[in-house]
C-alpha positions in Angstrom: 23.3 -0.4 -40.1 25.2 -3.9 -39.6 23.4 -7.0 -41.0 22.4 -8.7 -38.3 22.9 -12.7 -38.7 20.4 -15.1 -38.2 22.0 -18.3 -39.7 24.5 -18.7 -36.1 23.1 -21.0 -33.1 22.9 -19.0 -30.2 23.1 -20.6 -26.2 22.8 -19.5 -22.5 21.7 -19.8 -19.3 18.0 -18.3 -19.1 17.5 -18.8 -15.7 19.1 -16.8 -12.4 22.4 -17.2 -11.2 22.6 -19.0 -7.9 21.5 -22.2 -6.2 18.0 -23.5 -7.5 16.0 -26.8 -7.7 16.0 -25.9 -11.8 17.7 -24.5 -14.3 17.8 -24.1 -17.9 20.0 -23.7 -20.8 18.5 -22.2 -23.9 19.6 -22.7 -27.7 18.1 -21.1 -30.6 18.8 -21.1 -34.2 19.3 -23.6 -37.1 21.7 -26.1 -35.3 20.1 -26.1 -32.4 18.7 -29.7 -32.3 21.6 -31.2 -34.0 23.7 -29.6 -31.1 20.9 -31.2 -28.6 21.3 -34.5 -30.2 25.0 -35.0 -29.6 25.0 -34.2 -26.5 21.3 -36.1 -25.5 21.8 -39.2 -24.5 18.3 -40.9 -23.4 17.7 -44.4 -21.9 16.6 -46.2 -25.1 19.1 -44.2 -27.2 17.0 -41.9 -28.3 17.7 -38.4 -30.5 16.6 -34.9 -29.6 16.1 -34.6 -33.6 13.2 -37.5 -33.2 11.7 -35.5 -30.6 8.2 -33.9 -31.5 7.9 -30.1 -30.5 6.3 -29.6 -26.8 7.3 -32.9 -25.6 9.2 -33.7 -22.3 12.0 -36.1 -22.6 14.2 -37.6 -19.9 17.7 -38.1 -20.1 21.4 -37.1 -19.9 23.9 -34.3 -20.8 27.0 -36.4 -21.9 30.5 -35.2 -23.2 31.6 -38.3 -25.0 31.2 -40.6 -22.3 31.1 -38.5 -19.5 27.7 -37.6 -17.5 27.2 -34.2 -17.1 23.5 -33.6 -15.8 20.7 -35.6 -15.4 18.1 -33.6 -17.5 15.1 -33.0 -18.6 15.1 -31.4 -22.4 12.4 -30.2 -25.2 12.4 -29.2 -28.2 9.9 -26.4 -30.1 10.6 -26.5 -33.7 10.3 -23.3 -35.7 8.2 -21.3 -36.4 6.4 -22.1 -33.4 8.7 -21.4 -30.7 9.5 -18.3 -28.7 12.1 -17.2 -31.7 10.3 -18.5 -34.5 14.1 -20.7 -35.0 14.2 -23.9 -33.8 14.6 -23.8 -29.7 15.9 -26.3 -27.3 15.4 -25.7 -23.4 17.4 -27.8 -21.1 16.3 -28.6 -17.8 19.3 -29.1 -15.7 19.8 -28.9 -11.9 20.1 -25.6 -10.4 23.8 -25.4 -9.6 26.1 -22.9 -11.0 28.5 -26.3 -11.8 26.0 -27.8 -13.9 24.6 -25.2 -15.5 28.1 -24.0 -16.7 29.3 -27.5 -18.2 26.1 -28.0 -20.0 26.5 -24.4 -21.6 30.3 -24.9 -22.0 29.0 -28.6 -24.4 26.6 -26.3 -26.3 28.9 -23.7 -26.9 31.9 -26.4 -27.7 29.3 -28.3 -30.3 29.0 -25.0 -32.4 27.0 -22.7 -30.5 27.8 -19.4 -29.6 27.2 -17.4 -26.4 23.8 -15.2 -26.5 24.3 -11.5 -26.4 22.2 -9.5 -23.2 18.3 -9.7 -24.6 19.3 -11.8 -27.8 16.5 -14.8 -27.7 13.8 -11.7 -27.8 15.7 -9.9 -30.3 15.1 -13.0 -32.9 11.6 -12.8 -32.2 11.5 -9.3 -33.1 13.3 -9.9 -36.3 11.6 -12.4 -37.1 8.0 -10.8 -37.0 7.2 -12.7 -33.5 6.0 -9.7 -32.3 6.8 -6.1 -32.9 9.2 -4.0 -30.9 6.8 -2.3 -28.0 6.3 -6.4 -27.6 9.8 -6.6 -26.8 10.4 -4.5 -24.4 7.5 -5.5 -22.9 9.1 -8.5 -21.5 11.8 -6.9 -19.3 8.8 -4.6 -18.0 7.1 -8.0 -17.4 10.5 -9.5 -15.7 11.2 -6.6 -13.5 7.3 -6.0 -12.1 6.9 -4.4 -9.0 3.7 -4.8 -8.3 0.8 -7.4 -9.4 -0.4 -4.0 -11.2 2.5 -3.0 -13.1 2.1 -7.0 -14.0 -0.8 -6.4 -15.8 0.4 -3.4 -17.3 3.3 -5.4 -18.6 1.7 -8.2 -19.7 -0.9 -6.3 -21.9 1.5 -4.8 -23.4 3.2 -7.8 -24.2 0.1 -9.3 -25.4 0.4 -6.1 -28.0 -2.6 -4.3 -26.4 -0.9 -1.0 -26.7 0.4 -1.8 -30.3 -3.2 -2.3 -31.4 -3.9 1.0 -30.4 -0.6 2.4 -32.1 -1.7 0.2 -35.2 -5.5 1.5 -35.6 -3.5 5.5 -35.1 -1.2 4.4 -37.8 -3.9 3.0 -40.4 -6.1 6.6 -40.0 -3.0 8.6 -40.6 -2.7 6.0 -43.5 -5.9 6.7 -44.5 -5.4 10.4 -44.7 -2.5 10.5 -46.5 -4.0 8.3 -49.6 -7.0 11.4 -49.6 -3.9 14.1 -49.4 -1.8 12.6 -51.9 -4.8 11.8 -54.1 -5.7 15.7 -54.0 -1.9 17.0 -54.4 -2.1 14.5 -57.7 -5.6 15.2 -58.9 -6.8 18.4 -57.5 -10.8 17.9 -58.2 -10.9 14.7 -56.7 -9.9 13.4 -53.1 -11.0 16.2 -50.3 -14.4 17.5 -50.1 -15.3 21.2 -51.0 -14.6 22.4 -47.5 -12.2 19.6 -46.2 -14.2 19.7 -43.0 -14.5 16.0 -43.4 -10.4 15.5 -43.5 -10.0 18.1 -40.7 -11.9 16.0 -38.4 -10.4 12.8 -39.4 -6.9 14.8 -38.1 -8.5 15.8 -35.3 -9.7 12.7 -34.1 -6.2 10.8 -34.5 -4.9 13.8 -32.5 -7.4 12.9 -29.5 -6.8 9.1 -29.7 -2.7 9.9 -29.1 -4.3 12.0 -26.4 -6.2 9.5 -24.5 -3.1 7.3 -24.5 -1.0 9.8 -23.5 -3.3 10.6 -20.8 -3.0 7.0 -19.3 1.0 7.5 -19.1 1.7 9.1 -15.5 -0.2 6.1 -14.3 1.9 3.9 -16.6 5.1 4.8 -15.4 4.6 5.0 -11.7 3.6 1.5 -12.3 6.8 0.8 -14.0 9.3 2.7 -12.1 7.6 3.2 -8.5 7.1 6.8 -7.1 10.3 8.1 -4.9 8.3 8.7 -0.8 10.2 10.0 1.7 9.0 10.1 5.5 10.9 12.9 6.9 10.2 15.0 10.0 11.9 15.9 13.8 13.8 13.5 15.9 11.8 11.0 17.5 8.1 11.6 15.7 7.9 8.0 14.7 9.3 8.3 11.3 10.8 4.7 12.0 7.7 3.4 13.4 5.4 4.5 10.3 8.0 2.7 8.0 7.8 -0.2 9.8 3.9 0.2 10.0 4.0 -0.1 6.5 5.9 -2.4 5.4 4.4 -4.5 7.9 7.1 -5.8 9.6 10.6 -4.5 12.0 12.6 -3.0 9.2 13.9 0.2 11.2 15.2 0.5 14.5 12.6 2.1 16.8 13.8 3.9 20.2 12.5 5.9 22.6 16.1 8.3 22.0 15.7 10.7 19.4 18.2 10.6 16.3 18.4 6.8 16.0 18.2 6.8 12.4 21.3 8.4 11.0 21.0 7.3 7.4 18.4 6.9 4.9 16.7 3.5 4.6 15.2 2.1 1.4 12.3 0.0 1.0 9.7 -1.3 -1.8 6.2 -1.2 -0.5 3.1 -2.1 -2.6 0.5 0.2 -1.8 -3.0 -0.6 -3.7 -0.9 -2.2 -6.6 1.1 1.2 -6.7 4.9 0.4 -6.1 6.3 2.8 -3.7 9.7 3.7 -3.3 9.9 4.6 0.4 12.9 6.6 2.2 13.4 6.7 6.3 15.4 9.6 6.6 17.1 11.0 9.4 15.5 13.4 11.8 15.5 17.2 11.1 17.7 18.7 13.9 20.2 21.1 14.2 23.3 18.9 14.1 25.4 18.2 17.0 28.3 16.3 15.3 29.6 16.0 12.1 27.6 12.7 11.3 24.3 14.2 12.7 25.1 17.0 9.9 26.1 14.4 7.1 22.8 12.6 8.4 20.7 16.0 8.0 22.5 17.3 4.7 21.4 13.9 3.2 17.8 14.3 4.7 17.2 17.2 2.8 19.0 16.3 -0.1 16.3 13.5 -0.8 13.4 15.8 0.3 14.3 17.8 -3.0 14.0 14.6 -4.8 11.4 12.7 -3.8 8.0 12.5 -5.6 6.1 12.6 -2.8 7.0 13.7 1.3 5.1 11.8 4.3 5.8 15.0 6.6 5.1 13.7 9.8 4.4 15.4 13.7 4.2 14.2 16.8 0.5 14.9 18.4 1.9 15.2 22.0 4.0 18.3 21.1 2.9 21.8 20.4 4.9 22.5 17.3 8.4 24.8 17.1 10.9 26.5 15.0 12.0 23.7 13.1 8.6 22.1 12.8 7.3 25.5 11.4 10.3 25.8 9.4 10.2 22.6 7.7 6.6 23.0 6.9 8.1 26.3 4.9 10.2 24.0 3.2 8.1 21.3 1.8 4.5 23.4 1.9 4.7 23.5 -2.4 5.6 20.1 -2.1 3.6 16.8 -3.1 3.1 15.6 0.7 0.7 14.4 3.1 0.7 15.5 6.8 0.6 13.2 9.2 0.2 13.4 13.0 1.4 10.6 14.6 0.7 9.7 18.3 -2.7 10.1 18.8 -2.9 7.7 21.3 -1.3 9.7 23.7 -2.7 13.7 24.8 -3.0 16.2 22.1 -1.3 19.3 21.8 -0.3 19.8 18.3 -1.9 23.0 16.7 -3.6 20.9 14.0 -5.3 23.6 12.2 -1.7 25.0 10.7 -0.6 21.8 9.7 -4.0 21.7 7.7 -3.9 25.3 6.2 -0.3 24.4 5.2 -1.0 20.5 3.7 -4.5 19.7 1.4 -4.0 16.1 3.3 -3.6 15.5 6.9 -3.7 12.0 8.5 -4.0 11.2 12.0 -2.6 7.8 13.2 -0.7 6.1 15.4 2.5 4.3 13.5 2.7 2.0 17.1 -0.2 0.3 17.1 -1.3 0.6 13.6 -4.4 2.7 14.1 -5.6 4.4 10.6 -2.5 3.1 8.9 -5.1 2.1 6.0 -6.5 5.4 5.4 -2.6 7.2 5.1 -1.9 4.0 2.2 -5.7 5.2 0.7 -4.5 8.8 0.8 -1.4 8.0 -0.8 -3.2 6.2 -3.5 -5.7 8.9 -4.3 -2.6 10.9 -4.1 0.4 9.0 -6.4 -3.1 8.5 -9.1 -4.6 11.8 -8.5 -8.1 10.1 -8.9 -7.3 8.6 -12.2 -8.4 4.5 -12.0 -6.4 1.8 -13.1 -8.0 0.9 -16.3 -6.8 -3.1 -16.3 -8.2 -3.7 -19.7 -7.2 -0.1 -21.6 -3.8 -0.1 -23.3 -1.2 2.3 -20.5 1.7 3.6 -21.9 4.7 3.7 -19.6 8.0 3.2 -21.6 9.6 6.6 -22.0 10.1 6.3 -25.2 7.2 5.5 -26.5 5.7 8.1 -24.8 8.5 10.4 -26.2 7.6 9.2 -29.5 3.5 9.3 -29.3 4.7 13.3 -28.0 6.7 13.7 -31.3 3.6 12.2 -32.8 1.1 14.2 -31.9 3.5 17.6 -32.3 3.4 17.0 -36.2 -0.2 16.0 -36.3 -1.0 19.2 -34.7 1.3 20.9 -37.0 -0.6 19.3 -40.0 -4.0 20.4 -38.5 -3.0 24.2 -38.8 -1.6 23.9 -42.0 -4.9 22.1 -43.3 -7.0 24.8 -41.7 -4.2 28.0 -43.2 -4.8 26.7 -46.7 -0.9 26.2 -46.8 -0.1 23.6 -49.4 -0.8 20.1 -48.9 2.6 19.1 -49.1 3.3 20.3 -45.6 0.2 19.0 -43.8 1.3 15.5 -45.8 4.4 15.8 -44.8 3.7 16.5 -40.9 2.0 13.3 -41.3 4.3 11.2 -43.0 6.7 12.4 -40.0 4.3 11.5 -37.9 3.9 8.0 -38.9 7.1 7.5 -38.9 7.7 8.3 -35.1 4.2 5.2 -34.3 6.5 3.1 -36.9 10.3 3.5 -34.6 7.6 2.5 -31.3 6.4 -0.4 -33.5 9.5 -1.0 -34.8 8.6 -0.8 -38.1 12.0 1.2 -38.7 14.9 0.9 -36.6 18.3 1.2 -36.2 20.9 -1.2 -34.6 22.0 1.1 -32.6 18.4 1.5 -31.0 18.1 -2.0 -30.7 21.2 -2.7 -29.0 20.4 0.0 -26.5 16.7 -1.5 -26.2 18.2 -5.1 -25.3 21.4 -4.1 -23.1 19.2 -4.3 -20.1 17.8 -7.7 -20.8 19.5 -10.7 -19.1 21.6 -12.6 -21.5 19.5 -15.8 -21.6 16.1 -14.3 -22.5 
């Protein structure tokens, strides 16, 4: 593993791209207020390296005696800033131009460019806060949903690494009574070792119960793939629009309008729902209508859930019946659209095909509520959002609590064989070393690199 150095003076741009009323260039690191101070110039002369942490101060960016910006800058000395280093934040005007220069001054006074992710990488290394923390922050950056949020924000507030933590001290715990009794055989476990057997079970069922949480967690995170698919003309369009609440798709009276899929985030209940308009199942006329179909059914196979919908007004044919065979063992909801107008549909084989039918009309609205309550109960399967429990929904930490738990499991049977100590210990070192790589407490560059690629450079 590379040392990483701490000792340079990093600088970027920490907020978005683009034309803004703000925006700010961030420095961290040992020079970062002497850099600040040459290029600070305030009304009564003034340095950045007088400043006192937290404070506001008013001024400009200069490059020898040039004006750069008009600015407003702070300084947070260490260790309590964001990067427990010494931090500057420069409040410049939002424009690409000014933003650039100001960086281009840091970076020309000594700085160099931050790396994708590298401010939160300090705090890492430096003990700010541990590495589920971390990545945290680009959960809490790229929310969804004022749910996933939460989610996010707990973590970050090291809710879940409590919980890791408390898992990690009982398998501590254990180990000292293990290794006490490979060392001393008459001491450490009681005659039985029912006492130690249940301290394994219990962390077992702990990594369980988070575990548990971690559907929930990443269908927060990531948002659950819908597609509305169905015939030509049975509103798919209209129910898209119905739900996102506003004219997204283009609705028609002539069937086959839509001839691609269309994409749209829609926050149902705090869930964040991927939702698809596809084309209309038909048997193709052209070659795009085919293209448009193959694609249809190409994102059926994918999706997490299917809105299958029918139109009320129409007794249902071969291809209704035939796509009901196709996406019956499915994850869908039935809806019949069009109940305001006569109905024909044969409901009851919808019903004996699909646990949840919904009947609503997409035009004026009617019963829209109860399809986003039915794909609520659905996407959660009647499992509540616990707003104050720790969720896991980083794959890798639930890949790791998985790993986790395996060995544990392992080290329960081997208690209960009789089979030497050594192994059961030895599950559970392993064991504690996967809650340590989720803590952080061991890592590899090469993990952290691929942890902080998807962070923007400036945070």
């Amino acid at each position: 593993m590379l040392e990483y150095n701490l000792n340079d003076t990093i600088s970027a741009i920490s907020t978005a791209q683009g034309q803004g009323g703000i925006g700010i260039v961030r420095l961290s690191g040992p020079q970062a207020i002497l850099i600040a101070s040459r290029i600070f110039a305030g009304p009564r002369k003034e340095k950045a390296g007088d400043f006192k942490s937290y404070a506001m101060h008013y001024g400009h960016i200069v490059d020898k005696e040039k004006i750069i910006d008009e600015v407003i800058l702070s300084v947070m000395r260490k260790p309590r800033s964001y990067t427990r280093q010494d931090v500057v934040e420069i409040n410049c005007h939002g424009g690409l131009v000014a933003l650039t220069e100001v960086l281009d001054l840091t970076l020309k006074q000594g700085a160099r460019l931050a790396e994708p992710g590298e401010f939160t990488k300090r705090a890492f290394l430096n003990g700010r806060i541990d590495l589920a923390q971390a990545e945290a922050v680009i959960d809490v950056i790229c929310a969804k949903t004022d749910s996933a949020l939460k989610v996010s924000l707990g973590q970050l507030s090291g809710r879940l690494s409590k919980e890791i933590n408390k898992i990690r001290a009982k398998l501590i715990d254990i180990l000292v009574i293990l290794e006490a009794s490979i060392d001393f055989p008459e001491e450490g476990i009681d005659q039985d070792g029912s006492a130690l057997a249940d301290n394994i079970n219990s962390v077992a069922l702990e990594i369980n119960k988070l575990l548990d949480n971690a559907p929930v967690g990443r269908i927060l995170r990531e948002g659950i793939l819908t597609v509305i698919c169905g015939k030509p003309n049975v509103g798919k369009s209209s129910l898209l629009n119905a739900l996102l609440k506003k004219e997204r798709s283009i609705v028609t009276p002539l069937a086959g309008t839509t001839r691609d899929t269309i994409e749209e985030l829609i926050d149902i209940r705090g869930i964040p729902v991927r939702i698809t308009d596809t084309a209309g199942i038909l048997k193709p006329r052209d070659l795009i209508e085919k293209e448009a179909v193959k694609r249809s059914r190409d994102y059926i196979k994918s999706a997490d859930l299917v809105i299958i919908i029918f139109d009320a007004n129409k007794k249902l044919d071969k291809e209704d019946k035939k796509l009901i065979g196709e996406i019956k063992n499915k994850n869908a909801i039935a809806v019949i659209n069009k109940i305001d107008l006569k109905n024909r549909i044969e409901e009851y084989q919808v019903s004996a095909a699909f646990p949840k039918v919904i009947r609503l009309c997409a035009k004026t609205g009617k019963n829209i509520d109860t399809l986003e309550d039915a794909l609520y109960e659905v996407v959660l399967k009647g499992k509540p959002q616990a707003a104050e429990s720790a969720i896991v929904s980083n794959l890798r930490h639930i890949q790791g609590l998985k790993n986790a738990r395996k060995l544990i499991i392992e080290a329960q049977r081997s208690f209960e064989r009789k089979i030497p100590l050594e192994l059961t210990a030895q599950n559970l070192k392993e064991a504690c070393s996967f809650l340590d790589k989720i803590l952080g407490k061991s890592f590899s560059e090469d993990l952290l690199d691929r942890i902080f690629a998807d962070f923007c450079i400036g945070k």
